[in-house]
Structures are given as structure tokens and as C-alpha cells.
C-alpha positions in Angstrom: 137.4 92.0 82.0 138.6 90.0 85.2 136.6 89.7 88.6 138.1 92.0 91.0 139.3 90.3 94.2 136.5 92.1 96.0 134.1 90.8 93.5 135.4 87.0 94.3 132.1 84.8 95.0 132.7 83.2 98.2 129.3 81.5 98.8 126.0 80.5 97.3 123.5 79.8 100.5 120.0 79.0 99.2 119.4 82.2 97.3 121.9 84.7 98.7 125.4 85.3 96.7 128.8 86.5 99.4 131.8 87.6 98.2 135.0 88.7 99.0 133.8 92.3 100.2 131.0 91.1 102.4 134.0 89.0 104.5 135.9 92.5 104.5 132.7 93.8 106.3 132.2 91.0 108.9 136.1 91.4 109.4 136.6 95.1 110.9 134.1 97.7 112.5 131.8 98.2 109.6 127.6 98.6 108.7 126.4 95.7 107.9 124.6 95.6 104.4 121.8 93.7 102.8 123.5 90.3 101.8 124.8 89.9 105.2 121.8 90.2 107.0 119.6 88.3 104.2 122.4 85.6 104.5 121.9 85.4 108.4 117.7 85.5 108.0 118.1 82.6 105.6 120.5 80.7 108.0 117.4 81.1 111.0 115.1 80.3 108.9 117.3 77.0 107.9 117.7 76.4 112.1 113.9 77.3 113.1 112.2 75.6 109.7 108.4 76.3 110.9 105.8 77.4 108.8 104.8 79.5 111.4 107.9 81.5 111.5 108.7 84.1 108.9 112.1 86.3 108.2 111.5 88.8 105.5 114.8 89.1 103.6 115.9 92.9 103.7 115.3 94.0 100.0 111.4 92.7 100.3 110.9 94.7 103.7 112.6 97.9 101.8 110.8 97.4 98.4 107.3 96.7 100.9 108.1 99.9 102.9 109.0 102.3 99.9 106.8 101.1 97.3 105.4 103.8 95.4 102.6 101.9 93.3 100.4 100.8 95.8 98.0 98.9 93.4 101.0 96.2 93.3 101.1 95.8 96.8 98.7 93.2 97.5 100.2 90.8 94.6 103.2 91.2 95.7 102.6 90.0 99.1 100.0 87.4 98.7 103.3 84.9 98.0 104.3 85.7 101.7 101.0 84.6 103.5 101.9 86.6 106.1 98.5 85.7 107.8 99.4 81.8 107.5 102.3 82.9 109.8 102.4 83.5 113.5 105.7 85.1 114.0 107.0 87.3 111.1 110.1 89.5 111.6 111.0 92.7 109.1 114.0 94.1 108.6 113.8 98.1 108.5 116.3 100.2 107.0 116.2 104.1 106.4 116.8 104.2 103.0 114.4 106.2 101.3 115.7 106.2 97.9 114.6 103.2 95.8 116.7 103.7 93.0 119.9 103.7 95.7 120.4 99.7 96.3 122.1 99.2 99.5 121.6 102.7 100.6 120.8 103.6 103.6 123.0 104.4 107.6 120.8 102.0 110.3 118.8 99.2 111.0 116.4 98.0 113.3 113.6 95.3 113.4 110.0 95.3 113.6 108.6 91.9 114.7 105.2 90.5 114.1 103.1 88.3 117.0 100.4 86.6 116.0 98.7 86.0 119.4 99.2 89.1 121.0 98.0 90.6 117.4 101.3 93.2 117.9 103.9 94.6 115.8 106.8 95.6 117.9 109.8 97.5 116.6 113.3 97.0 118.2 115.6 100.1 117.5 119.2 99.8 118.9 119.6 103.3 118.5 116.8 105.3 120.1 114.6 105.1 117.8 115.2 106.7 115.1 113.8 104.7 112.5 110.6 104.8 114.3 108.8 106.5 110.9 110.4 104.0 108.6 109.3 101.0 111.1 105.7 102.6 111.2 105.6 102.9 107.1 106.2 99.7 107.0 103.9 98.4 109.9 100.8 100.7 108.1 101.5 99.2 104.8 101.4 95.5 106.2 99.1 95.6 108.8 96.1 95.5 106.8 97.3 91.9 105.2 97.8 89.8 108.2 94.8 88.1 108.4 93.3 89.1 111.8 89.9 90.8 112.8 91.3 94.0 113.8 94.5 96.3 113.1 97.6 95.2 115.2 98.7 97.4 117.7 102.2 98.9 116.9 104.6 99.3 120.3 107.7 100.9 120.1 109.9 98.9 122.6 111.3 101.2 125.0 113.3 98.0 126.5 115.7 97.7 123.1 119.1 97.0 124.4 121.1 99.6 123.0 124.5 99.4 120.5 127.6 101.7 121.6 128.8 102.4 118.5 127.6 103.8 115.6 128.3 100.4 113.2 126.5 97.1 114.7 123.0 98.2 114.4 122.5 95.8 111.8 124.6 93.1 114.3 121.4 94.4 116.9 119.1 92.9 114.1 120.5 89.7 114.0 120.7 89.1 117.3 117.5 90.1 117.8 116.3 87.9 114.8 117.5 85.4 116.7 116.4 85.3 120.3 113.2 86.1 119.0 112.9 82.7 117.2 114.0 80.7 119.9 111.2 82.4 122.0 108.6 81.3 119.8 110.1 78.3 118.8 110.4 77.1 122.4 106.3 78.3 123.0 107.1 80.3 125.6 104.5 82.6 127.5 102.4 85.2 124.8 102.4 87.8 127.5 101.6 90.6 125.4 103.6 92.5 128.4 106.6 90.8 128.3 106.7 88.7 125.1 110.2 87.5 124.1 111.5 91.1 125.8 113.1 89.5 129.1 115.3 87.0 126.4 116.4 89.8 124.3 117.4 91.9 127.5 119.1 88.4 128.7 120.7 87.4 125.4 121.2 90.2 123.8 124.5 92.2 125.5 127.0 94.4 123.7 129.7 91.6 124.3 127.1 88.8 122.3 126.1 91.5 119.7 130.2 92.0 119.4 130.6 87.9 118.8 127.8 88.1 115.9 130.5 89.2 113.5 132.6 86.3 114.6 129.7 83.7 114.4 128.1 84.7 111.1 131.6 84.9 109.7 132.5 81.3 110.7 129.3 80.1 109.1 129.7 81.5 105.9 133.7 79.8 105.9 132.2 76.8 107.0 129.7 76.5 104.4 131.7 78.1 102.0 134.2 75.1 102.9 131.3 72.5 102.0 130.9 73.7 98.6 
């Protein structure tokens, strides 16, 4: 049986797999799904290659979050060392069904700093993944090396999306500025952290260009192949 055209393999970037349908969704006003944003996590992580800098790819954050054997927890995220890293940034989606892959209707990020000893969740949409975010933060929290329990702060500052599609464009963008703050050691103000650059940086019109960015990249390195 032939590949459908929506099936075509575009590009193989490190361990992520685009195709044809993930182009269609960068292309017009649509969610953004796992491959996209693993694809873009695996590009920053390409750009800012520090050990100290970790960008959980979307299915490990959702399989960490919903987990129902807890047992299996700790092995699986020993090969993380999350407390070997100083910045470590989670993807959190609202699916809460695992046997649905790519389920799911919003994103938002929760972001781990070392320093500070602070999880802080980023919710483009008013926070309304705030109970997937803390699941998540409780299940983690526990393995990231410090002497106490992080503090969890829901950012009240998130820049907000005006539609009801680029949440996962929010992410992204967010991703980003946030590794360029620690990259570039700026201040660990536990008051401000990297909240000023994401209020700078992070504007409907740059969210809007994400589309057009990641999309270039995958082209481009599709073109190198």
C-alpha cells in the first residue's frame, strides 16, 4: 500500500521524524502537535548545547505527568539527571488519556530554576492547565536533587495568545527566551527571573512569526539532507 502524500517524510532531525502533515500545520492557523514542538526543543537544545540546560521532549513530560505505575517512575527518570541540570523546561499538555497519542487542546510550559530552586509555569491562556502543570511539578519535584521541595509559582505575568490555536507557538517562544536568559547568566532574581525577557520578546506579532521560523528551518534542513 503507497504512503499517502500526508504521510510523505519530510525530515529526519536528530530523533524527531516531519512529514508532509506537520508542514500543513505550521502552514495555516492550526494546534500545534507533539512532533512540532519536540522538533523545535531539539533545535534549542542544538543552539544552547549546555549541560546545564534541559528541554524535555513533549511525549516524556506527558508519559511523566500521566504515569499510572508510579514504581517505574524513578527508573525512568534517572536517564534525565534532572538534578545534574540547572535549567530544565517541561512541556505540559492536557491530555489525560494515555492510550490517546497526540491527544489533547493546549499547551503551556513549566520551567525549572536551579538557583532560585523554582518551578514556574507559563500558561498563555489563563491558566488553565494549572492542574496538569502542578501533576507534573509534584511528580518531579522530588528528583531534582536539592535540599528542600521547589516552590511552584504560577506566573501571573504570562503574555497571553488571542486566539484559540498558538498556545503551543506560546511554548516555543517561551522555550526560547528562556534559554537565552540562562545562557547569557543573567540576574537569578527569584522576582524577576527571565520574566522581563519573556514580556519583552514574547509579543503576539513574534509568537505569529514562530510558524514562519520553525517552518523555514525544517525546509532548510530538510534541503541539507
Amino acid at each position: 500500500m503507497g504512503t499517502s502524500a500526508a504521510d510523505e517524510k519530510i525530515l529526519s532531525y536528530n530523533d524527531v521524524v516531519l512529514r508532509r502533515s506537520d508542514l500543513d500545520i505550521l502552514s495555516g492557523p492550526h494546534f500545534l502537535n507533539d512532533r512540532i514542538i519536540e522538533f523545535y526543543f531539539s533545535v534549542l537544545t542544538s543552539c544552547y548545547p549546555s549541560q546545564d540546560i534541559l528541554l524535555v521532549p513533549p511525549s516524556i513530560a506527558f508519559w511523566i505527568t500521566n504515569c499510572p505505575d508510579i514504581e517505574s517512575i524513578k527508573d525512568f527518570l534517572e536517564p534525565l539527571n534532572l538534578s545534574g541540570k540547572k535549567l530544565v523546561i517541561f512541556p505540559v499538555n492536557n491530555n489525560v488519556d494515555v492510550n490517546q497519542a497526540e491527544g489533547g487542546s493546549h499547551w503551556s510550559l513549566l520551567a525549572f530554576e536551579r538557583n532560585t530552586n523554582v518551578f514556574v509555569h507559563h500558561d498563555s491562556f489563563g491558566g488553565v492547565n494549572g492542574r496538569h502543570a502542578r501533576r507534573l511539578y509534584k511528580t518531579v519535584v522530588g528528583f531534582m536533587g536539592t535540599s528542600s521541595n521547589g516552590d511552584y509559582l504560577e506566573c501571573s505575568s504570562s503574555p497571553q495568545q488571542v486566539n484559540g490555536y498558538d498556545c503551543g507557538l506560546y511554548v516555543t517562544a517561551i522555550a526560547r527566551t528562556i534559554c537565552s536568559w540562562q545562557a547569557n547568566g543573567e540576574s537569578k532574581d527569584k522576582d524577576d527571573l527571565w520574566f522581563s525577557a519573556v514580556k519583552e520578546q514574547v509579543t503576539p506579532f513574534a509568537v505569529s512569526e514562530m510558524r514562519n521560523e520553525i517552518l523555514g528551518l525544517i525546509r532548510n534542513f530538510a534541503a541539507m539532507q
